[in-house]
N, C-alpha and C positions, 0 to 999 in steps of 0.2 A: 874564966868561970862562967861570963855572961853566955859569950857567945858557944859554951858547951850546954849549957840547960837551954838557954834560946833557941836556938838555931839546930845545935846538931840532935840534940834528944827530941823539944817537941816537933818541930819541921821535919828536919830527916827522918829521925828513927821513925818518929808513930807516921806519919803521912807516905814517907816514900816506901820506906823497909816495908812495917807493917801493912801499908797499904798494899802495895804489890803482893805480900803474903798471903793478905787475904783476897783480895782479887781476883788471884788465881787459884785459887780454892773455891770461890763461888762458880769462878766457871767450872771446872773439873764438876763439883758438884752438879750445876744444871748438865754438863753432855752425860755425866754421869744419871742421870735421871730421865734422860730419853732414852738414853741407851739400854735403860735397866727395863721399859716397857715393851723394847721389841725384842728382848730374850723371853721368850713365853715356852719354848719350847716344843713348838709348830717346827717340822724337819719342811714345811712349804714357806714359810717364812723364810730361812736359810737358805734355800733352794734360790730364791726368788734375791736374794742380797747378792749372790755367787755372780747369778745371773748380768743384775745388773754392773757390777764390778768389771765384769767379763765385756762388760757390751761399753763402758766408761772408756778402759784400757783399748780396747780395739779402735774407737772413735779417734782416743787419742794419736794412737801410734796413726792412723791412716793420715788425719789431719796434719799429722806434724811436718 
């Protein structure tokens, strides 16, 4: 009984579980929140993401 409320509930559950749960939830949230400033709805903004993707992908493959 100790080593269930000890150990596996406050350490595990809330630090590791929880922790991790929210964790990544805070990340999702901040990409999610740069993400949501460069959706403006500029067709040269997109234009310009395409672009560079395009120019990533080809570097890569050349490099490789």
């Amino acid at each position: 009984m100790w080593l269930s409320e000890n150990f596996f509930w406050k350490i595990f559950d809330v630090k590791i579980i929880d922790g991790a749960v929210n964790g990544s939830a805070k990340l999702f949230g901040g990409i999610a929140s740069v993400l949501r400033r460069w959706q403006t709805g500029i067709v040269q903004n997109y234009a310009v993401t395409v672009v560079l993707g395009v120019i990533i992908i080809l570097g890569y493959l050349l490099t490789r």
